[in-house]
C-alpha positions as CSV (number, residue, x, y, z in Angstrom):
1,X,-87.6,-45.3,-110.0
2,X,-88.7,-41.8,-109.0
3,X,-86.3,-40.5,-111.1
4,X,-86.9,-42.7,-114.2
5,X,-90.7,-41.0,-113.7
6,X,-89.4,-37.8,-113.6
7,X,-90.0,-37.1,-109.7
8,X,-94.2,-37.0,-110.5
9,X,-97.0,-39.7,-109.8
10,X,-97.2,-42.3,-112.9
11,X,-101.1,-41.7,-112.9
12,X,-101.2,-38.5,-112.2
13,X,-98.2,-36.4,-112.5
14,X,-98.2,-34.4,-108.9
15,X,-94.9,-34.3,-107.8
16,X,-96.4,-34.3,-104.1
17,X,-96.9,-37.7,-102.2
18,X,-100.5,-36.4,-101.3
19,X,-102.3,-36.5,-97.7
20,X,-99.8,-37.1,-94.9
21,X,-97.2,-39.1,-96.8
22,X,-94.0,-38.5,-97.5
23,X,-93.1,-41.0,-100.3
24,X,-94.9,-42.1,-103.1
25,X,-96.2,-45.5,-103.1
26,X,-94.7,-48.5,-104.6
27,X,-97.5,-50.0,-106.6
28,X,-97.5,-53.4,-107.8
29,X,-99.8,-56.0,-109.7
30,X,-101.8,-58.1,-106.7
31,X,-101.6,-61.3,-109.2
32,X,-97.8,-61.4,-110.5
33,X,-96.5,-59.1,-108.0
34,X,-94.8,-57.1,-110.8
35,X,-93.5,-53.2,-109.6
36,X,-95.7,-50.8,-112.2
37,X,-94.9,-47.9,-111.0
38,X,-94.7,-45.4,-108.1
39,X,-98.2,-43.6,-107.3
40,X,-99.1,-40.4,-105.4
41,X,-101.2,-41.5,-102.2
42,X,-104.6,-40.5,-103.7
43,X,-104.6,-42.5,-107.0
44,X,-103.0,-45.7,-105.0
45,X,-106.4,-45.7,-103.2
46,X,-108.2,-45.2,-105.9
47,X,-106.9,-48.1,-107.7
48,X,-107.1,-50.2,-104.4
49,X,-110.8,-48.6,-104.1
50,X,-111.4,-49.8,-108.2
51,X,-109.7,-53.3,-107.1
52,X,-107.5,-52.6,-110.2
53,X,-110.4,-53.0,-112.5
54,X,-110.2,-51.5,-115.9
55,X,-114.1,-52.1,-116.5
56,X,-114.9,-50.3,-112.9
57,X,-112.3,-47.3,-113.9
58,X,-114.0,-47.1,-117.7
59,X,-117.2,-46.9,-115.9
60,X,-115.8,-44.2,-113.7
61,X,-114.5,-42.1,-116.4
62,X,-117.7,-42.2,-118.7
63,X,-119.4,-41.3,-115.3
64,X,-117.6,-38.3,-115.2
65,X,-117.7,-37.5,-119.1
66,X,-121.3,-37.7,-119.1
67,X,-121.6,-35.4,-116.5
68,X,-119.5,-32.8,-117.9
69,X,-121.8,-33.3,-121.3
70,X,-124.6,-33.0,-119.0
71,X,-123.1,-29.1,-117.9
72,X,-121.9,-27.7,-120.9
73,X,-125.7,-28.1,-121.7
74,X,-126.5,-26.0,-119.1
75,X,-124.9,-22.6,-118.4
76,X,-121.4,-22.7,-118.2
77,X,-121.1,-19.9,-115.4
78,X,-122.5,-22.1,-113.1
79,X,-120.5,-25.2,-113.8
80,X,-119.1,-26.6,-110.4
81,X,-115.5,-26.7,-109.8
82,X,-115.3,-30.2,-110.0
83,X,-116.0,-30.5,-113.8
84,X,-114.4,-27.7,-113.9
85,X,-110.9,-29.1,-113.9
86,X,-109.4,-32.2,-114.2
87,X,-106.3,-33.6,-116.1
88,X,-107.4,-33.1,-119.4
89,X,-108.8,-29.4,-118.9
């Protein structure tokens, strides 16, 4: 399965395990049990965190849009790191 995903996180695309693990995780649908994919430590918890919700997730990611909207108002110089970058930077 790694392979199939080219050795990187399905979410993500690190090709390290993140944290203290070794391996990716096998992630899975809680309700039909069905294998999606292998995930990098840090976005399997933050699906677990999200309980896999794609409303919760949105919310998460318009969060972090308006934010960015929010800086670019403001002087760009002294834009924090963490809008800074991201996967779509």
């Amino acid at each position: 399965m790694l392979k199939l995903q080219e050795g990187v996180c399905k979410i993500c695309g690190t090709n390290t395990p993140g944290s203290r693990h070794r391996f990716f995780v096998v992630d899975h649908c809680h309700d039909s049990k069905q294998i999606r994919g292998l995930l990098c430590h840090h976005c399997n918890t933050m699906l677990g965190h999200a309980r896999d919700s794609i409303t919760t997730l949105s919310g998460a990611i318009l969060y972090l849009e308006e934010s960015r909207k929010e800086w670019s108002v403001s002087d760009s110089s002294s834009q924090p790191s963490c809008c800074a970058s991201g996967l779509d930077s």
